[in-house]
C-alpha positions, 0 to 999 in steps of 0.5 A: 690763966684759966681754961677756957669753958663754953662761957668764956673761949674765944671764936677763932677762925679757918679761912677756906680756899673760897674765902669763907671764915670758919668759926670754931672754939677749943676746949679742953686738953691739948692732946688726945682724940679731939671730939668735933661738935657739928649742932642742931637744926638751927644751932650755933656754938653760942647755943651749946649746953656748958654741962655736956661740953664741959663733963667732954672736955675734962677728958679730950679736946674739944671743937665747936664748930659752925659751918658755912653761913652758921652763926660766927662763920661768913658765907651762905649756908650749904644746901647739901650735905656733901657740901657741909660736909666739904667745908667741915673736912677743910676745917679739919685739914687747915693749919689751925686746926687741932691735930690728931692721928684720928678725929671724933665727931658728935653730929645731932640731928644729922640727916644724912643717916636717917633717909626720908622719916626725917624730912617726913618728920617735918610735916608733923603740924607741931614740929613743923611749927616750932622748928621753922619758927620765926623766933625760937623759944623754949616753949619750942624746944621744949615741944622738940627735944623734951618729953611731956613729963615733969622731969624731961620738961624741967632738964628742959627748962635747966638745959635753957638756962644753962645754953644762955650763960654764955653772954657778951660780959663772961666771953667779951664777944656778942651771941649770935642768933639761931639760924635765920632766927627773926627771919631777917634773912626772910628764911633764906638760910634755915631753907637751905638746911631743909633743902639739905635735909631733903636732899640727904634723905632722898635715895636718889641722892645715895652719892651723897652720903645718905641713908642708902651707903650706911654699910660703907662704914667700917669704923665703930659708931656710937648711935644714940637717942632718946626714948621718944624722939619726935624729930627723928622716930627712935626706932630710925637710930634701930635701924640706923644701928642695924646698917653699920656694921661696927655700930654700939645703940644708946637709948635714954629714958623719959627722954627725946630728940634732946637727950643728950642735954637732959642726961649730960653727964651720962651721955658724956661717960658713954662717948668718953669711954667710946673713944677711949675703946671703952 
């Protein structure tokens, strides 16, 4: 039987103690560090990149993951970060899922470790116009996680086609949206990841997890981005870096918020040799 890929795995489910069905996929090997994928703004595991995901897999398990309310999962999406983060570690700790001495996990554009530049970051005229949308395209996504360069813009227009192979015919399971994408739930879902990000960048809220309690963790971290990040200013992943005692800095060239897509197989070595203790 061939190994599942991005393409083709099969959504399997968690059910939390409050009844909400979690939406995962596994990939990869079955022992070793597993690596959890939490996605984008607006992301969904129907949205994620086959190169990345597969240059990971070919070392370690892998897990795509939607939380609460996020494309194949039931319920309302958080309005925190600590809540995310509860239904997440309840993941984590079901029968079902893979289990491990220790847990990796990928988090792009997370918010809780950027504090108020990142909420800041959403007024800018256009990312506020393409990230909140109605509809989101890759005019968009260019503009978000691309540079304005020949070569940026082209892994962009690469990295869109790729995030679309994955269709009803290769998994035999229907795509689900972007994250009120259409605004069929009048925005009620993509609002509450902003509250979310609000929230986890307001120091007020340190409790939670944010910005503030970075010096708290005492495991090794990789932090990396792209040269010029319009989502979440690069130099935030300096400071970020700075604040994490155990924490290793990555920053590509010609590259932006979506540098992981546009240089996959060498941002995949990098977390590969990370985890294995380079």
């Amino acid at each position: 039987m061939p190994e599942p890929t991005v393409q083709t795995a099969k959504t399997q489910f968690v059910t939390t103690k409050d009844g909400i069905k979690l939406a995962y996929r596994l990939l990869g090997p079955s022992s070793g560090t597993p690596l959890l994928f939490l996605h984008h703004f607006r992301g969904t595991i129907d949205h994620w990149d086959p190169l990345l995901i597969h240059f990971i897999a070919a070392h370690r398990p892998v897990i795509l993951f939607d939380n609460a309310g996020i494309g194949h999962s039931t319920g309302a999406v958080d309005d925190s970060v600590a809540k995310m983060a509860t239904h997440a570690i309840e993941f984590l700790s079901s029968s079902k899922s893979p289990k491990s001495t220790s847990w990796a996990s990928l988090l792009t554009g997370t918010t809780a470790t950027y504090g108020p530049d990142l909420v800041q970051s959403m007024t800018d005229e256009g990312v506020l116009k393409y990230a909140t949308a109605q509809d989101l395209t890759l005019e968009g996504f260019q503009y978000l996680f691309f540079n304005p360069t020949k070569t940026s813009e082209a892994a962009g227009r690469a990295w869109w086609d790729r995030i679309h192979e994955r269709t009803a015919e290769t998994s035999g399971e229907n795509r689900v949206q972007y994250v009120s994408e259409g605004f069929t739930d009048g925005g009620a879902s993509m609002m509450n990841l902003i509250t979310a990000m609000q929230a986890a960048g307001d120091p007020a809220n340190a409790a939670e997890g944010s910005y503030d309690r970075l010096g708290e963790i005492k495991i090794p971290v990789l932090v990396a981005n792209g040269y010029e990040d319009i989502m979440v200013p690069t130099i935030n992943s300096f400071y970020t870096s700075q604040r994490i005692p155990g924490a290793y800095l990555l920053v590509f060239p010609d590259a932006g918020h979506g540098f992981l897509f546009q240089y996959a197989e060498q941002f995949a070595k990098q977390v590969n040799g990370f985890l294995d203790g380079w």
